[in-house]
VOGU-3710 file (C-alpha; in Angstrom, 3 decimals, decimal comma):
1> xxxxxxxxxx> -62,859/132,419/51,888  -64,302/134,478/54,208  -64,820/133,270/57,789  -65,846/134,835/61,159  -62,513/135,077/62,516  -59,056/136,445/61,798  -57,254/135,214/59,183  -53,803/135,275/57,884  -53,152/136,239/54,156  -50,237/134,081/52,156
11> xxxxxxxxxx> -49,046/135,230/49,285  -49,670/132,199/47,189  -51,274/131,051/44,162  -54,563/130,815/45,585  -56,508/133,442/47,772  -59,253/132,959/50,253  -61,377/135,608/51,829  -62,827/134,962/55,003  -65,969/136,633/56,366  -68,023/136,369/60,262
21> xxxxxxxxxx> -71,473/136,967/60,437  -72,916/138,231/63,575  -75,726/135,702/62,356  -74,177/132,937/62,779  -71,921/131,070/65,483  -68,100/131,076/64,112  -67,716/127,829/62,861  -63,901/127,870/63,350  -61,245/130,164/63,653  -58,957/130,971/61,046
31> xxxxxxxxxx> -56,677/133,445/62,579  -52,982/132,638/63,548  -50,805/133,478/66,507  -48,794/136,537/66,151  -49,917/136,880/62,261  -51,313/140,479/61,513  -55,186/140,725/60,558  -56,074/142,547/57,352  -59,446/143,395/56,705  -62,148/145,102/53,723
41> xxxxxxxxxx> -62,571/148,391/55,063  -65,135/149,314/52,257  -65,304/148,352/48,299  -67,162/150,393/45,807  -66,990/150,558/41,788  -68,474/152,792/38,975  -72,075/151,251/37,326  -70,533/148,865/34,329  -71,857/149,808/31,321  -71,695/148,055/27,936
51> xxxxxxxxxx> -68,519/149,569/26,263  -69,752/152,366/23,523  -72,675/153,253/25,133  -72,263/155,711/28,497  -68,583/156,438/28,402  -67,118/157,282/31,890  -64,165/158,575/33,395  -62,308/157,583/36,337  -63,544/159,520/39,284  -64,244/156,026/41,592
61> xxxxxxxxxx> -61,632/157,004/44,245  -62,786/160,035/45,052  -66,215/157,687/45,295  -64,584/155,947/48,247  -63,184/158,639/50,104  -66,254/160,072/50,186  -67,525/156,622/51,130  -65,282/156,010/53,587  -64,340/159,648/54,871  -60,659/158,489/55,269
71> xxxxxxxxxx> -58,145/161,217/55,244  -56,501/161,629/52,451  -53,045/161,397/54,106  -53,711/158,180/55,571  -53,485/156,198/52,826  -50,049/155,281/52,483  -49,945/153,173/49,128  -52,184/153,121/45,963  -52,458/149,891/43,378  -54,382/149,294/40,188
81> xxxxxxxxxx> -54,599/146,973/37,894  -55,928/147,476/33,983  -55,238/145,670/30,683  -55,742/147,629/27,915  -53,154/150,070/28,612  -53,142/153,607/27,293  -49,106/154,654/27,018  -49,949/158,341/28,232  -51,371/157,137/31,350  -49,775/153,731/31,726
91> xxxxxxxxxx> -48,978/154,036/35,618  -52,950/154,823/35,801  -52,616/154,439/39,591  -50,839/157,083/40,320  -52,825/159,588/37,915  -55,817/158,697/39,760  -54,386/159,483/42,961  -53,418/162,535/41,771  -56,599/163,690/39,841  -58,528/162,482/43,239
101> xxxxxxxxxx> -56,362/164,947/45,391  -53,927/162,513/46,909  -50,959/163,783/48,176  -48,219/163,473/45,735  -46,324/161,777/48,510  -48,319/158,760/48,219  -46,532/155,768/46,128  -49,089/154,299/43,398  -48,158/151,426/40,796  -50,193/149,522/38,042
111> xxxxxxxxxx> -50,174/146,225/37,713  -51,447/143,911/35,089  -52,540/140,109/35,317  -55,293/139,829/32,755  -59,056/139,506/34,177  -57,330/138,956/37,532  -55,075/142,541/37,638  -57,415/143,840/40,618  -57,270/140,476/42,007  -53,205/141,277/41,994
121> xxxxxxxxxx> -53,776/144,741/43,470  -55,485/143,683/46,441  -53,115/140,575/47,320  -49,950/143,297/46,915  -51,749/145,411/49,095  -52,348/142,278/51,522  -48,292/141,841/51,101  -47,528/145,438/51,875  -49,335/145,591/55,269  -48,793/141,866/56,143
131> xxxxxxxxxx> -44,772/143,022/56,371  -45,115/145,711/58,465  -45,135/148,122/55,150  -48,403/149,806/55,503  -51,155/150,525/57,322  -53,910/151,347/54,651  -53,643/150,703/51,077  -56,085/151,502/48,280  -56,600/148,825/45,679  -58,638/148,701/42,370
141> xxxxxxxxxx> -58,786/148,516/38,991  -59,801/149,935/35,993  -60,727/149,250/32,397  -62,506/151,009/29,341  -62,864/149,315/26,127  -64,717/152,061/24,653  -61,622/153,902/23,903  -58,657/151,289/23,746  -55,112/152,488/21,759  -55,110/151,573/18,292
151> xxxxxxxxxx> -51,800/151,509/16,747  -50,103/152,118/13,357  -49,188/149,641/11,074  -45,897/147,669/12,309  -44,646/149,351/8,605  -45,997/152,688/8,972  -44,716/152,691/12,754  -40,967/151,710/11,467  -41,479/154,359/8,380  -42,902/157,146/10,632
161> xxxxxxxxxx> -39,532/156,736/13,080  -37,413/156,601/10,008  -38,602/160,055/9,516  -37,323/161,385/12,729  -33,950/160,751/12,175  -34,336/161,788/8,562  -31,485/164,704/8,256  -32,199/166,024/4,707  -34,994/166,692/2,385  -34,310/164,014/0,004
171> xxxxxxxxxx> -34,091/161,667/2,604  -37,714/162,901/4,031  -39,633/162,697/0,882  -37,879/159,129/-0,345  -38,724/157,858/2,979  -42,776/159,384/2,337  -43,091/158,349/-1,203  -42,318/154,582/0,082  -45,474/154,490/2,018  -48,486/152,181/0,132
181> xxxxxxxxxx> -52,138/151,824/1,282  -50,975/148,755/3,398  -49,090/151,356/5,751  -52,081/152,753/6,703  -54,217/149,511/7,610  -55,023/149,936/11,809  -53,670/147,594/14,462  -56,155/146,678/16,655  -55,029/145,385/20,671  -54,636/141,431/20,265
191> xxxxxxxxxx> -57,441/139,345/21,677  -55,985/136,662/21,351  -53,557/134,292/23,473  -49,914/135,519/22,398  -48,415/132,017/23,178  -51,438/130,101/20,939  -53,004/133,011/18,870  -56,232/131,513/19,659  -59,211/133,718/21,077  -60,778/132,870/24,459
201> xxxxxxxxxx> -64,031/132,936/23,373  -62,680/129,756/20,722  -60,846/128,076/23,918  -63,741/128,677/25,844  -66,165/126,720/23,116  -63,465/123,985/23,085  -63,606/123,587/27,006  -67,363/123,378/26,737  -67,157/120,518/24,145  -64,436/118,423/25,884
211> xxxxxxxxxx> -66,531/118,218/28,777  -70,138/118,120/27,263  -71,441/121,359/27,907  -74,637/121,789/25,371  -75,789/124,983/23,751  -79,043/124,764/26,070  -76,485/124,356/29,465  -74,934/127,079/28,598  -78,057/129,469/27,696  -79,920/127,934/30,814
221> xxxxxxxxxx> -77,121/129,281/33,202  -76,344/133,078/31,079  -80,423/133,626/31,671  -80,042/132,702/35,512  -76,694/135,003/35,879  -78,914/138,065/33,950  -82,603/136,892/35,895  -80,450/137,278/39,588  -78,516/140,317/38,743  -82,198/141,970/37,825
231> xxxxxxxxxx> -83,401/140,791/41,351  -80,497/142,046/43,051  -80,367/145,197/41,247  -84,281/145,856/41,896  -83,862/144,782/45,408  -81,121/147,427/45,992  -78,869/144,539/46,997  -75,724/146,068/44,625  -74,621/149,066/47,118  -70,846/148,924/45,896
241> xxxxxxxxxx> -72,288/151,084/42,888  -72,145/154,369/43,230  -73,458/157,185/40,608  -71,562/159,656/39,413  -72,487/162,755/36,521  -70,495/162,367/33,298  -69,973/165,376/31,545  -72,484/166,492/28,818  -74,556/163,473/29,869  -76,761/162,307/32,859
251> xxxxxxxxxx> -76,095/160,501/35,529  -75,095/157,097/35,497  -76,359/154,744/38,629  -76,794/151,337/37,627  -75,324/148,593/35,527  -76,863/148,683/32,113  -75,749/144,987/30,646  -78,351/143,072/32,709  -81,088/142,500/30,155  -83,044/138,591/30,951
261> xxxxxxxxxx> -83,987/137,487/27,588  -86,018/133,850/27,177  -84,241/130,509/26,175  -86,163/131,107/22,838  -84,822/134,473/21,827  -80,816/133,310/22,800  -81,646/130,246/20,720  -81,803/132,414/17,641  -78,188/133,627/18,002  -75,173/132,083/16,077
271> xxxxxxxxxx> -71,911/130,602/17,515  -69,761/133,523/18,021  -66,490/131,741/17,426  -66,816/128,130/15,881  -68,726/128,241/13,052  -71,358/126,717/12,227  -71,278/123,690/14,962  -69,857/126,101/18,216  -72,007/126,649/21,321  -70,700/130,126/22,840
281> xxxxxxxxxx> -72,586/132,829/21,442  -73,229/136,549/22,679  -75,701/135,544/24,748  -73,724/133,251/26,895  -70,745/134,946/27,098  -69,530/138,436/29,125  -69,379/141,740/27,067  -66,889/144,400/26,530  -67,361/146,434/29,223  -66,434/150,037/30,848
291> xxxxxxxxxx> -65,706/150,305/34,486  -63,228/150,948/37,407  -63,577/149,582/41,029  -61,750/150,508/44,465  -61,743/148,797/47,567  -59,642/150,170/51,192  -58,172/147,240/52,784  -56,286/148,077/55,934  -54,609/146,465/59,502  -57,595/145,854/61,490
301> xxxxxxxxxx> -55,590/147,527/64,040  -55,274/150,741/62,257  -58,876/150,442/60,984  -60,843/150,015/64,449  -58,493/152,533/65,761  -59,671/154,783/62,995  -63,801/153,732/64,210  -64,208/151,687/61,045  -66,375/148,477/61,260  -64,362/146,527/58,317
311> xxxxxxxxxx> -66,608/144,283/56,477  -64,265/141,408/56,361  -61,177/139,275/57,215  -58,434/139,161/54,536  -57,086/135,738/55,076  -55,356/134,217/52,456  -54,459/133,704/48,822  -53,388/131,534/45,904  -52,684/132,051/41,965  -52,241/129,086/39,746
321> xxxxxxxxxx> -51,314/128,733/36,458  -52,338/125,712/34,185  -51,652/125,085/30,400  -53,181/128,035/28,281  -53,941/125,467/25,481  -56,092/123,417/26,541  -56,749/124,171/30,398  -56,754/127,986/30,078  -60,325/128,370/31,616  -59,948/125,246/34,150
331> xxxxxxxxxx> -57,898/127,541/36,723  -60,760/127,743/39,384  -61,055/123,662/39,431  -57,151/123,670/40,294  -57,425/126,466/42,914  -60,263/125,736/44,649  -59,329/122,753/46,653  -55,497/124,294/47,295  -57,081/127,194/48,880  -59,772/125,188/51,033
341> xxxxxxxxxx> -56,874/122,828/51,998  -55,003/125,991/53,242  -57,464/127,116/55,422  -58,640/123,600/56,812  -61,921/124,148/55,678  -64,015/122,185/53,532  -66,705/123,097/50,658  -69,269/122,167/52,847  -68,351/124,761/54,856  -68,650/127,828/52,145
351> xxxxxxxxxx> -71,503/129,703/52,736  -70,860/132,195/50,113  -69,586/131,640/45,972  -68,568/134,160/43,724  -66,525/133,269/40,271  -65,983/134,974/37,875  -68,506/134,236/34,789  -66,298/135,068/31,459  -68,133/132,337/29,834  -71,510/130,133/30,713
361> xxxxxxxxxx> -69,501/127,468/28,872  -66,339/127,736/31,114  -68,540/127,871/34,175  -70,479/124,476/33,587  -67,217/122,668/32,749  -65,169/123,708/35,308  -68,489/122,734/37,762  -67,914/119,284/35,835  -64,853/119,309/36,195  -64,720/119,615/39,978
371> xxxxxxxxxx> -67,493/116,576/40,197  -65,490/114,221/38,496  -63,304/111,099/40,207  -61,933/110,923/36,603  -60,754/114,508/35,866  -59,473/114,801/39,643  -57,242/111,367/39,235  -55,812/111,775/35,468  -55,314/115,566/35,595  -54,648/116,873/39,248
381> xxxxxxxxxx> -53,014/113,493/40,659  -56,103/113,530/43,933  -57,627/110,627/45,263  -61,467/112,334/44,503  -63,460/115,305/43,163  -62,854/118,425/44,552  -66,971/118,688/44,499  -69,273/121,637/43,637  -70,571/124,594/44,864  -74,226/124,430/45,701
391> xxxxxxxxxx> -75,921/126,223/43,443  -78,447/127,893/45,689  -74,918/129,484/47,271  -73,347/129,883/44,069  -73,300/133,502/41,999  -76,928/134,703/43,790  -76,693/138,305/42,665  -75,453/138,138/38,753  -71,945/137,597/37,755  -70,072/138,993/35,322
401> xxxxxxxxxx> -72,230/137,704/32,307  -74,911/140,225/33,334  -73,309/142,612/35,397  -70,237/143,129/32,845  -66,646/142,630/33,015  -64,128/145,324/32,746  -61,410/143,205/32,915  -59,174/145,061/35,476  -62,405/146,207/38,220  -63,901/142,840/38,121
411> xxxxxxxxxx> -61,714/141,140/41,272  -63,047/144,156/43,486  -66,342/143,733/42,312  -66,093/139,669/43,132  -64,710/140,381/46,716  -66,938/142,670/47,955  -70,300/141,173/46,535  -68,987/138,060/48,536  -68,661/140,619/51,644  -71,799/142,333/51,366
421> xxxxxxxxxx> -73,455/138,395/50,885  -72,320/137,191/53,557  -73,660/139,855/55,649  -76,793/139,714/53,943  -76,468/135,981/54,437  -75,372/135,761/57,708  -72,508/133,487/56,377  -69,609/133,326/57,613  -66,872/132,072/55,003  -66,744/132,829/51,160
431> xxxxxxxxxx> -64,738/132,304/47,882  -64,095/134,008/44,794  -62,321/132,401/42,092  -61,124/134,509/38,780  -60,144/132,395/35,572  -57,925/134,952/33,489  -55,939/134,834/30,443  -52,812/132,918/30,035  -54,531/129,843/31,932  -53,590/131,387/35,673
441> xxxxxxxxxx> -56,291/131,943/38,679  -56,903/133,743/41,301  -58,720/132,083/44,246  -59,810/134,474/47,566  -60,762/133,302/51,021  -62,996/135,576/52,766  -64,358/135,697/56,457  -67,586/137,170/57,816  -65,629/137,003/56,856  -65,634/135,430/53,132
451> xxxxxxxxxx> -63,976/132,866/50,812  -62,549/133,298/47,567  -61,751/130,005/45,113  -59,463/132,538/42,258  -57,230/131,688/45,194  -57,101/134,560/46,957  -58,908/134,337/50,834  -60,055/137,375/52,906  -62,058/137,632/55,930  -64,553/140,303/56,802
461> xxxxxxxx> -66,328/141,232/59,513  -70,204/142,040/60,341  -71,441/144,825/61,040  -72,340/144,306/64,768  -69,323/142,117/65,336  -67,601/143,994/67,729  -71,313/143,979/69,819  -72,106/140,581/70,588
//
């Protein structure tokens, strides 16, 4: 959520962002007695390009100091979050801090939570200073699919470290002449659920048919995500982006997966996953996608005593997990009302939705899902729907069916969209909810602060607050 006012960040399942708008008259405070305020300093991420076009490397936090003009030796903690993990780099956080000139005094980890690992970083950094543990922390997170470790055979792996400890000839060459054609076939990284071995994009096509999602829903909804991300992006509205030069190519300085199509050209593609009769199809569903994403969250304290105008309230936070079989997608249905309840607030009083889009299909059933008596009584034991996000509130710049989803930059990218909306807006609470892998959620409260349904609630400020 993100609300006017200061609000306190829990580290629960859920997370709300809260946001004030010097628009608008606070509606109600969020902020608690003797609880420490944590606010978005600034967010920023690379363009997201379509993975094996542009290829880019990972220069986004020198993007925010320069942003931001933060000493470097302010910062006193660094998080990321990725997925695909390459084993040379796998604490990437820390080589990033390194290769942006941070001092090598500065602690950086990785973490990793599926779609929701940047969502993670932010709500440790939210722990760190909330205990007295930090001042300023740098969060973010980072993924390129155009380059992802491919591994040996499971055969050729075991053969290859049989060689090592080979002590004689003999042994060397009987151990080479065992290997077959089947040593050398590739292992690709898994995309599907470990626990069910099925792919998301086949749960996601499930979910849409248990809850009557058609083909044209779903189409209807990927052609408004790519229509308002075009409108946004023409209209300058996307000012997290910054450009940078890669080398031996031009520079890059816009998202290039945001391509509006017509209903009748996306009606010509196949199902993607459930053939012939499935509804999710390329069209309707989020790409593979390159990209990294940083955002500077700090005590307000520390920030206005640095001259910072933060951009919102941090206020609090939930993560749920549901079953990855059938429910994996539903997470933002579960989270959304835990987080609301949290804060006191109600959906009515949202003025700003963000979720994440990994699927039209998962989108228009969890919207079902959250309008229905039936689903609210048999599944999450309440008396009525949690209800639905207006629409006219709901996703107005793109989401990440147009925009792209690296899957460890997109909570960033969430959060401060809902940030920059709400000042745009003059709103003064939002919510971001994040469905991820393994059926789990991340729902953000942010104040204008801002609100966040992946469970996860910040608040920001305006820019003027401070001069009313």
């Amino acid at each position: 959520f993100f609300c006017k006012e200061k609000m306190l960040v829990n580290s629960l399942p859920l997370l709300i962002f809260s946001l004030s708008s010097f628009q608008t008259k606070s509606k109600k405070t969020l902020a608690r007695p003797n609880v420490k305020n944590i606010v978005l300093v600034e967010g920023v991420r690379t363009p997201f390009l379509l993975s094996g076009t542009t290829y880019v490397s990972i220069v986004l936090l020198w993007g925010l100091l320069h942003r931001t003009a933060i000493p470097k030796d302010v910062v006193d903690y660094i998080i990321y979050g990725t997925v695909i993990q390459e084993v040379k780099t796998s604490n990437v956080a820390r080589e990033a801090a390194l290769g942006a000139g941070f001092s090598d005094k500065i602690p950086s980890h990785t973490v990793t939570m599926a779609c929701i690992s940047s969502n993670q970083a932010m709500t440790s950094a939210v722990g760190l200073i909330a205990a007295g543990q930090c001042d300023a922390v740098v969060a973010g997170g980072v993924e390129f699919m155009s380059d992802v470790p491919i591994r040996h055979s499971r055969k050729m792996r075991k053969t290859m470290l049989s060689l090592n400890k080979a002590k004689t000839l003999g042994q060397r060459l009987s151990l080479l002449g065992s290997i077959r054609l089947a040593h050398l076939s590739p292992e690709l990284p898994a995309v599907a659920e470990f626990s069910t071995s099925e792919t998301m994009g086949h749960s996601a096509d499930r979910l849409a048919a248990a809850f009557g999602v058609s083909r044209v829903e779903q189409d209807e909804f990927a052609l408004r995500s790519h229509s308002l991300a075009k409108k946004a992006q023409d209209a300058g509205l996307l000012q997290d982006v910054i450009s940078f030069k890669v080398p031996g190519r031009d520079i890059v300085s816009q998202d290039n997966g945001i391509r509006p199509s017509s209903m009748e050209q996306m009606a010509k593609l196949k199902p993607a996953f459930i053939k012939p009769h499935g509804t999710v199809t390329a069209a309707n569903s989020s790409f593979l996608t390159d990209g990294a994403s940083a955002v500077l969250i700090m005590s307000e304290e520390k920030a206005l005593a640095m001259g910072y105008k933060p951009k919102a309230y941090l206020r609090d936070f939930v993560y749920v997990s549901q079953d990855p079989k059938d429910q994996l997608l539903l997470g933002p249905t579960y989270g959304t009302p835990k987080v609301l309840e949290r804060a006191g607030l109600t959906m009515s009083d949202i003025d700003v939705f963000e979720f994440h889009e990994a699927f039209a299909g998962q989108i228009m059933a969890n919207l079902k899902a959250m309008d229905s008596d039936w689903f609210a009584q048999t599944y999450m034991g309440r008396k009525s729907k949690v209800g639905t996000p207006p629409m006219d509130k709901f996703n107005l710049w793109g989401g990440s069916l147009s925009l792209g989803h690296p899957f460890g930059a997109t909570g960033c990218r969430l959060v401060t969209t809902v940030a920059h909306r709400l000042q745009k807006e003059g709103g003064q609470y939002g919510l971001v909810a994040a469905c991820a892998a393994g059926g789990q959620v991340s729902d953000t409260h942010v104040q204008h602060s801002l609100v966040v349904p992946a469970m996860i609630a910040f608040c920001t400020y305006a820019k003027h607050l401070y001069e009313l």
